[in-house]
C-alpha positions as CSV (number, residue, x, y, z in Angstrom):
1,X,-34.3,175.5,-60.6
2,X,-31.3,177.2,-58.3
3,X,-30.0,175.4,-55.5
4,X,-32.9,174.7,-53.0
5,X,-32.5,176.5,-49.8
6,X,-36.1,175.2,-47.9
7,X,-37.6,172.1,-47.6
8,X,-41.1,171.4,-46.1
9,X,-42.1,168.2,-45.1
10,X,-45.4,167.1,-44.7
11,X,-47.1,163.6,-43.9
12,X,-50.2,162.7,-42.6
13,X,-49.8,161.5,-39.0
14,X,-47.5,161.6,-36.7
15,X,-47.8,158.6,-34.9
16,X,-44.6,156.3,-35.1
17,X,-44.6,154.2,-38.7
18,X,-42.9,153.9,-42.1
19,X,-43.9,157.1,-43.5
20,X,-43.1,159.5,-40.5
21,X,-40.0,157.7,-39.7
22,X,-38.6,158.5,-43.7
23,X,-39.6,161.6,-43.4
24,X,-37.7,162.1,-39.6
25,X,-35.0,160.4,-41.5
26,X,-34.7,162.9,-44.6
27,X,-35.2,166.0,-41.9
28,X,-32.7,165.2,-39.8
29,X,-29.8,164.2,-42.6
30,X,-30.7,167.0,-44.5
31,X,-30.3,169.7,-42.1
32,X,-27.5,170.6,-41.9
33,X,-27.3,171.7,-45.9
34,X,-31.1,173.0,-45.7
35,X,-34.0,175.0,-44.1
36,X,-36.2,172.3,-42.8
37,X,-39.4,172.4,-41.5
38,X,-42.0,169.4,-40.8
39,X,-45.7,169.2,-40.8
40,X,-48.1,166.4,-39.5
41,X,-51.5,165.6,-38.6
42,X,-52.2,164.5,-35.1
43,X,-49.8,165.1,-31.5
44,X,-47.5,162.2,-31.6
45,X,-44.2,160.5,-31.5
46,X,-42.6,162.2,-34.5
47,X,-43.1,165.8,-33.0
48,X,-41.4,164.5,-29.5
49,X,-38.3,163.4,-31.9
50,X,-38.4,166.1,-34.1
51,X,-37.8,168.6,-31.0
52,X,-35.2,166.6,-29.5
53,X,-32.9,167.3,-32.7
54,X,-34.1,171.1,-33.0
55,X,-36.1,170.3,-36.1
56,X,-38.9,173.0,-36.7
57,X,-42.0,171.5,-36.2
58,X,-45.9,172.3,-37.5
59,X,-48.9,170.3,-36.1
60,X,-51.9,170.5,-38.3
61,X,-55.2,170.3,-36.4
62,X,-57.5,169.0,-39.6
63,X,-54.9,166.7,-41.1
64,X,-56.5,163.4,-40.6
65,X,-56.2,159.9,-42.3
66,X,-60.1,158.6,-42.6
67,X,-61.5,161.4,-45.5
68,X,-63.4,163.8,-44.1
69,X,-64.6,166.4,-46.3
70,X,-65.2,169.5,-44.2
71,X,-61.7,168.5,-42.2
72,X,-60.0,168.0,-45.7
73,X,-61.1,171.4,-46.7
74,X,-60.7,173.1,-43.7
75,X,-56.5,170.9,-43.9
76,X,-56.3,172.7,-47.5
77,X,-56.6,176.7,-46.0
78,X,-54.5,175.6,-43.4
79,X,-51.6,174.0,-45.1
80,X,-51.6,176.7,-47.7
81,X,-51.1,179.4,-44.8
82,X,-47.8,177.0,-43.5
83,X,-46.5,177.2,-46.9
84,X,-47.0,181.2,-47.2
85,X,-45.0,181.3,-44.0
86,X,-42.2,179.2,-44.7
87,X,-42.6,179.6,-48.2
88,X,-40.3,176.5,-49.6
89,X,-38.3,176.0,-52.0
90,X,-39.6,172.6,-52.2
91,X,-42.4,171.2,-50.7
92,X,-41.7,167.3,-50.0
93,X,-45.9,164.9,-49.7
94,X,-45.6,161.7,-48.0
95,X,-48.7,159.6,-47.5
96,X,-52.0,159.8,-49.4
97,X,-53.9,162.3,-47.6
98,X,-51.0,164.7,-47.7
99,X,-49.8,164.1,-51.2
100,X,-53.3,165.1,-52.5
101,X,-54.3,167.6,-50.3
102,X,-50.6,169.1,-50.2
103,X,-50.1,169.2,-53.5
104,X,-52.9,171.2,-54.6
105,X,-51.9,173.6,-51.9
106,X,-48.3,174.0,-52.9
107,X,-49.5,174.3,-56.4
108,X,-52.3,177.2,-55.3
109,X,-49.3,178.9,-53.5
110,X,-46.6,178.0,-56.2
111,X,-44.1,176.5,-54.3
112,X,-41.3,175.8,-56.8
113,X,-40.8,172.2,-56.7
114,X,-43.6,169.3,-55.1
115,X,-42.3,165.8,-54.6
116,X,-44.4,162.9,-53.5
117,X,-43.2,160.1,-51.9
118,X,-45.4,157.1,-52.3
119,X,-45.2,154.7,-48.9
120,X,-47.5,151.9,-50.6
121,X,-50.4,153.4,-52.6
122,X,-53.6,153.2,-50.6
123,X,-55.6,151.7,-53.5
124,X,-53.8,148.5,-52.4
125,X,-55.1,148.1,-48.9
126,X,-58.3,145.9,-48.5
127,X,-61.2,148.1,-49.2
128,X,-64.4,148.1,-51.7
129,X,-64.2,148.5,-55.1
130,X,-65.6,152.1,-55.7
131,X,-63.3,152.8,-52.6
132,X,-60.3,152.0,-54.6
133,X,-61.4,153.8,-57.4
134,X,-61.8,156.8,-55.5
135,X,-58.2,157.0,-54.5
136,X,-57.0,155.8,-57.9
137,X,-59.0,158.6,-59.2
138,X,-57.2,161.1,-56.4
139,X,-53.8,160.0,-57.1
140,X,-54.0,160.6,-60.5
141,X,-55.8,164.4,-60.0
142,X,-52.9,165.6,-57.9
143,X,-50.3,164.0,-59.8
144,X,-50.4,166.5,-62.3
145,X,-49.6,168.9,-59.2
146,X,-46.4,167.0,-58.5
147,X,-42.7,167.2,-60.2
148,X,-41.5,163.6,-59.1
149,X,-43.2,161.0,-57.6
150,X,-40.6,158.6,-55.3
151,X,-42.0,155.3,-54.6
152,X,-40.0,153.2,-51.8
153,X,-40.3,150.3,-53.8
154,X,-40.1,149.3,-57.4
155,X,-43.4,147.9,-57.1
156,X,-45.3,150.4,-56.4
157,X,-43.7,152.2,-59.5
158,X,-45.1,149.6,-61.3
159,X,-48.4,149.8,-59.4
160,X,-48.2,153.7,-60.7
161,X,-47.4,153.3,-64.2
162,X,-50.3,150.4,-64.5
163,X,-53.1,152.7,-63.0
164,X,-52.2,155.5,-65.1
165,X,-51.1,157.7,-61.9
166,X,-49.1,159.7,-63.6
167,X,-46.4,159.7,-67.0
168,X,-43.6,157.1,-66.1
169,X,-40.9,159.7,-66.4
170,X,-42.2,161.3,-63.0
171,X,-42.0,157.9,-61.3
172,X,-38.8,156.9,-59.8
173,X,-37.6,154.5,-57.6
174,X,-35.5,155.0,-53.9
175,X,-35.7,152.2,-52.0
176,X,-35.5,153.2,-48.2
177,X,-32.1,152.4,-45.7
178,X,-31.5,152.6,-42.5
179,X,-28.4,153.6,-40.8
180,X,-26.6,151.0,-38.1
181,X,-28.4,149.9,-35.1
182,X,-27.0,149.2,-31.4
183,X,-29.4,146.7,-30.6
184,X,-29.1,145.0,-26.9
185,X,-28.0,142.4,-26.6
186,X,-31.0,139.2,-26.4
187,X,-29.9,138.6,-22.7
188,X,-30.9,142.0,-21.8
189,X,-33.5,142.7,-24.6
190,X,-35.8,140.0,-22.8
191,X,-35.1,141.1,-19.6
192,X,-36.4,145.0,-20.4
193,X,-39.1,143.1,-22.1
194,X,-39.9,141.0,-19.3
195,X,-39.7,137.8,-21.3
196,X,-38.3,134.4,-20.0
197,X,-34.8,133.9,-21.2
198,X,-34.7,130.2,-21.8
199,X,-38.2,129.6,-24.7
200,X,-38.7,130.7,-27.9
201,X,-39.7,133.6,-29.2
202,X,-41.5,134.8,-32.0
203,X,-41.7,138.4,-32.5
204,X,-42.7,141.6,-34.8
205,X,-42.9,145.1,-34.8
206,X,-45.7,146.9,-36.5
207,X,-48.6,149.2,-36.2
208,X,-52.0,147.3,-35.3
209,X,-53.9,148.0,-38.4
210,X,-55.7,146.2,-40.6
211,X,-52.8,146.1,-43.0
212,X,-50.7,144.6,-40.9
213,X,-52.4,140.9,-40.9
214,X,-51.4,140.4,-37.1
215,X,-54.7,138.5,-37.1
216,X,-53.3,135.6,-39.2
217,X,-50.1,135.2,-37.3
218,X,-52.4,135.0,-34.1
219,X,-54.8,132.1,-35.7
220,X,-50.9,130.4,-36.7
221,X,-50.2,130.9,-33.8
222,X,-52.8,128.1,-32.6
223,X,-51.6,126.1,-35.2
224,X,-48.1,126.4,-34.3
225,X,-48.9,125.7,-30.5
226,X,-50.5,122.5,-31.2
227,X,-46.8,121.2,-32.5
228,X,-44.7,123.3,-30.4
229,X,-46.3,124.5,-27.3
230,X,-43.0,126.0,-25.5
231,X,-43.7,129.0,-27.8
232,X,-44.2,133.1,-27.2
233,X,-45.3,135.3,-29.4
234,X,-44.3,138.9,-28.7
235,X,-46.0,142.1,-30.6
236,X,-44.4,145.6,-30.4
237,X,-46.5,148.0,-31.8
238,X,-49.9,150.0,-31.0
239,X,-53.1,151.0,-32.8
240,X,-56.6,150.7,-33.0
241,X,-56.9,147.3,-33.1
242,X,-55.1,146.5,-30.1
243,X,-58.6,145.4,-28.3
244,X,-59.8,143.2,-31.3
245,X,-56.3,141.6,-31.3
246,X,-56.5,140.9,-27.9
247,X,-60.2,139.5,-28.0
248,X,-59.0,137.3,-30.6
249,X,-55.8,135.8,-28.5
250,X,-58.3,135.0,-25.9
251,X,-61.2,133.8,-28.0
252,X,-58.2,131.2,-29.0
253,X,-57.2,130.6,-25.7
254,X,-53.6,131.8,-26.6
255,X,-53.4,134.7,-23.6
256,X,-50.0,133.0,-22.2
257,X,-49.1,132.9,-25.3
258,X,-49.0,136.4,-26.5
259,X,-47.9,139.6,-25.2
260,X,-48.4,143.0,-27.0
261,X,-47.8,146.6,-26.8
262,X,-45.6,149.5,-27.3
263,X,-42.1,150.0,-26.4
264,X,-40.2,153.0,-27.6
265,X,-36.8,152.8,-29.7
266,X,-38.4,149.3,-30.5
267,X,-35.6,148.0,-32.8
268,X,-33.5,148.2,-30.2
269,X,-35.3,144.9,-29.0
270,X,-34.7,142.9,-31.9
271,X,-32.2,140.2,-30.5
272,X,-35.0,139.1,-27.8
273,X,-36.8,137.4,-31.0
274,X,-35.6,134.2,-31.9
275,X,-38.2,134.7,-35.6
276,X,-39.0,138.0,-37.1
277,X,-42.4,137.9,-39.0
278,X,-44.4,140.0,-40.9
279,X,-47.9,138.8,-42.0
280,X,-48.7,142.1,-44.1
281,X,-51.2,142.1,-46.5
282,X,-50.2,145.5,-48.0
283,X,-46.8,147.5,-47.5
284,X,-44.4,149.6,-48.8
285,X,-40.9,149.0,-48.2
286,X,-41.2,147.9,-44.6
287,X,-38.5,149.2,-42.1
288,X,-38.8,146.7,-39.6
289,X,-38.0,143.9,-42.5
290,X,-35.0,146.1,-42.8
291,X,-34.4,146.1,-39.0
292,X,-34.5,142.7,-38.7
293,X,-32.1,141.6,-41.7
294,X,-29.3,144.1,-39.9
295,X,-30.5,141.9,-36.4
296,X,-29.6,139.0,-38.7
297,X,-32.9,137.4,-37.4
298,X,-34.7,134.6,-39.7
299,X,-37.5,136.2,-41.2
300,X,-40.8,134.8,-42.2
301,X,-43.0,138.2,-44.1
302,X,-45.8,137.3,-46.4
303,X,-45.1,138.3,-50.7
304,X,-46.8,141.2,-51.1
305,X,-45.4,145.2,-51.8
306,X,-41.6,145.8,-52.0
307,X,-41.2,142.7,-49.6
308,X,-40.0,140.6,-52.0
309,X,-37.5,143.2,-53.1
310,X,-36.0,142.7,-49.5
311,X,-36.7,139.3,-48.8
312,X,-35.7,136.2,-51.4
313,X,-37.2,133.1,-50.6
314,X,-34.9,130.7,-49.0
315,X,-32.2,132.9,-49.7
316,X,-32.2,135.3,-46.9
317,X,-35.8,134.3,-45.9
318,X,-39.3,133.1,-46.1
319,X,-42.2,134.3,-48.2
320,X,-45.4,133.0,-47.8
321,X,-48.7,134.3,-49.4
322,X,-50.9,137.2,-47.4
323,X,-53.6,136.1,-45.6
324,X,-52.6,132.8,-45.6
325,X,-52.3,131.4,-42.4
326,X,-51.7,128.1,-42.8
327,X,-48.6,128.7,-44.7
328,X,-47.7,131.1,-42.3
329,X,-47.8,128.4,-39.7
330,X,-46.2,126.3,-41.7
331,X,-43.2,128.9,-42.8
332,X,-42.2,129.9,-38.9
333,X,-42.5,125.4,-38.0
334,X,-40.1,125.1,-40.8
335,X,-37.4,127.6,-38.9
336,X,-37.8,126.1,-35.7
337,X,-37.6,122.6,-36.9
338,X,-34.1,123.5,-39.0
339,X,-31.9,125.5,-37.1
340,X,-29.1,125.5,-39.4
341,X,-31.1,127.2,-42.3
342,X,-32.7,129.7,-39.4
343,X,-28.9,130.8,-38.9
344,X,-28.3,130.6,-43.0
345,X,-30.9,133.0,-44.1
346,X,-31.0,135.4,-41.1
347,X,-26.6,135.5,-41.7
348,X,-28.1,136.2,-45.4
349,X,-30.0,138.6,-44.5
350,X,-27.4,140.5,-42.8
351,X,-25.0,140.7,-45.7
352,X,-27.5,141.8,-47.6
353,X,-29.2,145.1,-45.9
354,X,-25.5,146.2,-45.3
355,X,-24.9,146.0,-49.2
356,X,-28.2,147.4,-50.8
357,X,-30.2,149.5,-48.2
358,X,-28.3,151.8,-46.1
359,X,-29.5,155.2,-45.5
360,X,-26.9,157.1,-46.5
361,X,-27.7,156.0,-50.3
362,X,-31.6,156.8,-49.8
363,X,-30.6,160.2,-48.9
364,X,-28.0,160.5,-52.1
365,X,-30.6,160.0,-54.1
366,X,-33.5,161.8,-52.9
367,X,-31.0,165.4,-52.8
368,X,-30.6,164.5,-56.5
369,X,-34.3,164.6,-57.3
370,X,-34.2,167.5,-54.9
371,X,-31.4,169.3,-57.5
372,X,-32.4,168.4,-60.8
């Protein structure tokens, strides 16, 4: 095809998370060189952000996550009217809902070129069988819509190419990066974040979803307690389990223990946390992992998605097993016990986001899939 001129993003939701941050990411990096215009479900963080770098913006009323059929159809007419407007030269999915109702849109309207990025396939996450089935069964439907499909980790291109999503020559590989962060320093991280400057603190940022495990670092966290009670756990993030994560602190009797809720420009906070953890039990290529290694933090995250492609054990951190938490408990002891690998792996860890997953090599590589 000729040199692309207009580039539509579209995702799912807007709220604040992997896939809306890649896609804020590719917008912002990418226009100066291009047309860009965004689309998302919802009325959230990524349309404040978006504005405040003069990024054209689309909210999409019946773009929702959960499948709903008369919504979905109702997303389809109106995504296929935002394409005839901009009309794109390429048209760039992110997220399930979006990659397979966007790409039979852009296909209906014939938008030149549809890319897919694949953020962790949803068949992964915890659900029924026929459930999985379903979206297996989705995937591989609107891949035959799609030109290229980018997965953010190596393992989910392997995920692809063992469901049968697609051929293996549309399946490629672009990890995600991040670009330098000026974190506060801990003194004043804790201070902002109201936390006492002289205990330990154990920390993560993510969405509260299911996904996320942050119910198995909350029953380690009873665990850990019993061995090393001058503890605090701190959780940055929002969703909607934020009232069944705080029954279960207080079912455990851990509500001095814990403290959760959102704080904007999060990874600006890192260097309040003495331990970075990530109890996932499905995830793409997680930013905050990625945060944390530049915040040369220790990092406990459990082996599941393109973790393991961030995080070596005992190299530049800890793996445990998902849902496991015992060995979760276990893992973040171990760090507190022995200081000296604590500073090892999170130095590590350092070294090693600055070598293999910047941003500015993400986006060299997606403007070539762009361009071929």
């Amino acid at each position: 095809m000729a040199q692309p001129s207009k580039i539509l993003y579209l995702v799912t939701q807007s709220e604040w998370g992997g896939a809306s941050r890649y896609v804020f990411d590719l917008a912002t990096h990418f226009a100066s060189d291009y047309k860009i215009a965004v689309a998302a479900g919802g009325n959230d963080e990524l349309f404040t952000k978006l504005s405040e770098k003069n990024i054209e913006n689309y909210k999409l009323k019946n773009l929702v996550r959960e499948i709903n059929l008369i919504k979905d159809i109702k997303a389809y007419f109106e995504i296929k009217k935002l394409i005839r407007k901009i009309k794109p030269d390429i048209l760039h999915l992110n997220s399930s809902k979006a990659g397979v109702i966007g790409a039979i849109a852009g296909r209906h309207t014939n938008v030149k070129k549809i890319i897919y990025t694949v953020h962790g396939f949803v068949f992964n996450e915890p659900m029924a069988g026929w459930q999985k089935q379903i979206y297996i069964w989705a995937e591989k439907f609107s891949a035959k819509y799609k030109d290229k499909l980018i997965c953010v980790s190596e393992y989910d291109r392997q995920t692809g190419i063992i469901n049968k999503i697609t051929s293996e020559n549309k399946l490629i590989t672009i990890n995600n990066g991040i670009e330098p962060i000026d974190f506060l320093s801990k003194a004043a991280a804790r201070q902002k974040l109201n936390l006492p400057q002289d205990e330990i603190i154990v920390g993560t940022i993510a969405n509260f979803y299911l996904t996320k495990g942050l119910t198995y670092l909350i029953t380690a966290a009873k665990k850990i307690t019993k061995v090393m009670p001058n503890l605090i756990f701190r959780l940055i993030g929002f969703g909607r389990l934020e009232n069944q994560l705080k029954a279960d602190i207080k079912k455990l009797g851990l509500e001095n223990k814990f403290f959760l809720g959102k704080i904007l420009n999060a990874k600006e906070y890192l260097l309040a946390f003495d331990i970075f953890v990530l109890p996932s039990v499905k995830e793409g290529f997680s930013y905050t992992i990625l945060e944390a290694m530049q915040a040369g933090l220790p990092i406990v995250a459990t082996r599941v998605g393109g973790i393991p492609e961030m995080i070596q054990d005992k190299i530049n951190g800890l793996l445990v097993p998902p849902a496991d938490s015992q060995a979760l408990a276990d893992a973040i002891i171990e760090l507190l016990k022995n200081k000296n690998l604590a500073i090892q792996l999170g130095n590590q860890a350092k070294i090693d986001i600055n070598q293999k997953f910047n941003l500015d090599k993400m986006v060299f590589a997606t403007e070539k899939v762009y361009q071929d």
